[in-house]
DOFI-750525 format. One record per residue (C-alpha): residue in three letters; x, y, z; residue number from 1. Coordinates in pm, whole numbers, plus 50000, padded with zeros to 5 digits. Layout:
// DOFI-750525
  code     xx     yy     zz  pos
   ALA      X      Y      Z  NUM
...
//
This chain:
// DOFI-750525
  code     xx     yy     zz  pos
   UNK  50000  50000  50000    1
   UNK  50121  50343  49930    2
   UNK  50288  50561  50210    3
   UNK  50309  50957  50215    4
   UNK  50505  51152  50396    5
   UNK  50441  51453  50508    6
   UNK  50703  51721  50575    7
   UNK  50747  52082  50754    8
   UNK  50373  52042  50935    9
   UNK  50322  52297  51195   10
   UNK  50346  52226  51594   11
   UNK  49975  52325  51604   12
   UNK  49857  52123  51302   13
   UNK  49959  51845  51454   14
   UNK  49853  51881  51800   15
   UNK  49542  51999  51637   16
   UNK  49531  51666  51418   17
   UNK  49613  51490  51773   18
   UNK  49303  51613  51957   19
   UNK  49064  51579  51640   20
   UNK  49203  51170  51643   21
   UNK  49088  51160  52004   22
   UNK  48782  51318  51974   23
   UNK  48693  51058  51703   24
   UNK  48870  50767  51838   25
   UNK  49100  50700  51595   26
   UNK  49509  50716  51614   27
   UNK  49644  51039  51456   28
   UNK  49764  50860  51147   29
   UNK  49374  50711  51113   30
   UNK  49239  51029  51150   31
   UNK  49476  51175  50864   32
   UNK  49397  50922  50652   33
   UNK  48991  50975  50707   34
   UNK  49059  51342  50642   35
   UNK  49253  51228  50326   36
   UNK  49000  51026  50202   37
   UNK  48676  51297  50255   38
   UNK  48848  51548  50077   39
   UNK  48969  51363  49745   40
   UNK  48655  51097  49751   41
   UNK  48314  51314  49885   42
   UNK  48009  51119  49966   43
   UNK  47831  51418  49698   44
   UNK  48061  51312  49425   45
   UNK  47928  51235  49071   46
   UNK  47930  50884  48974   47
   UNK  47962  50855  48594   48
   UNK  47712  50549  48543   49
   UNK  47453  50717  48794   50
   UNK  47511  51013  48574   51
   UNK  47457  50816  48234   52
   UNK  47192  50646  48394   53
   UNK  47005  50917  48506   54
   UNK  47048  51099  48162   55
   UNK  46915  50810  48013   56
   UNK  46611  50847  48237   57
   UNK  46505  51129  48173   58
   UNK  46559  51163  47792   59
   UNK  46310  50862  47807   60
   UNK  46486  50572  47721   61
   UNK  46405  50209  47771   62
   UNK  46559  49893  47763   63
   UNK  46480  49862  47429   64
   UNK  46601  50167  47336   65
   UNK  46917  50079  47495   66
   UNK  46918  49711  47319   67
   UNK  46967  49913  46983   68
   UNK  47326  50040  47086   69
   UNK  47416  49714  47226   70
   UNK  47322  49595  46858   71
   UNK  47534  49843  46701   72
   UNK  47852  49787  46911   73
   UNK  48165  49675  46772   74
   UNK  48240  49333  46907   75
   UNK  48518  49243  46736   76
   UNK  48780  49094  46965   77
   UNK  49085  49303  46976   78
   UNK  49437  49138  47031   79
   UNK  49657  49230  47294   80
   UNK  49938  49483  47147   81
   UNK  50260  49291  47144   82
   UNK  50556  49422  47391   83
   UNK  50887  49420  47251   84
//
C-alpha cells in the first residue's frame, strides 16, 4: 500500500490533528487518513454510470432503446498489442 510523507507540518497542526484523532477515536495517522480520504473521495461526488443512467432516464429511454446500441457495438475481439 502506498505511504506519504508529510514534511514541515506545523506544531499546532499536529497537535490539532492529535486532539481531532481523540475526539473521534481514531490514532492520529487514522484520522489523517479519514481526512485524506473525505476530501479527494466526497460522499456528493458524481458517479459517471449514475450520471449516464440518470440521463438516460430522463431523455426517456428504455431497455429497448438501449438494446439498439448494444446491437450496434463493435464486438470484434481486439488482440493484445505485442511488447517488445
Amino acid at each position: 500500500m502506498p505511504a506519504v510523507t508529510i514534511r514541515n507540518l506545523s506544531e499546532e497542526t499536529h497537535r490539532a490533528l492529535k486532539v481531532r484523532a481523540a475526539q473521534q477515536g481514531r490514532s492520529t495517522e487514522a484520522e489523517i487518513r479519514h481526512i485524506l480520504e473525505q476530501a479527494v473521495r466526497p460522499a456528493s461526488r458524481i458517479r459517471l454510470g449514475s450520471l449516464l443512467a440518470e440521463i438516460g432516464r430522463s431523455a426517456g429511454l428504455t431497455d429497448l432503446d438501449c438494446a439498439v446500441f448494444d446491437d450496434l457495438r463493435d464486438k470484434t475481439v481486439s488482440e493484445p498489442e505485442a511488447m517488445e
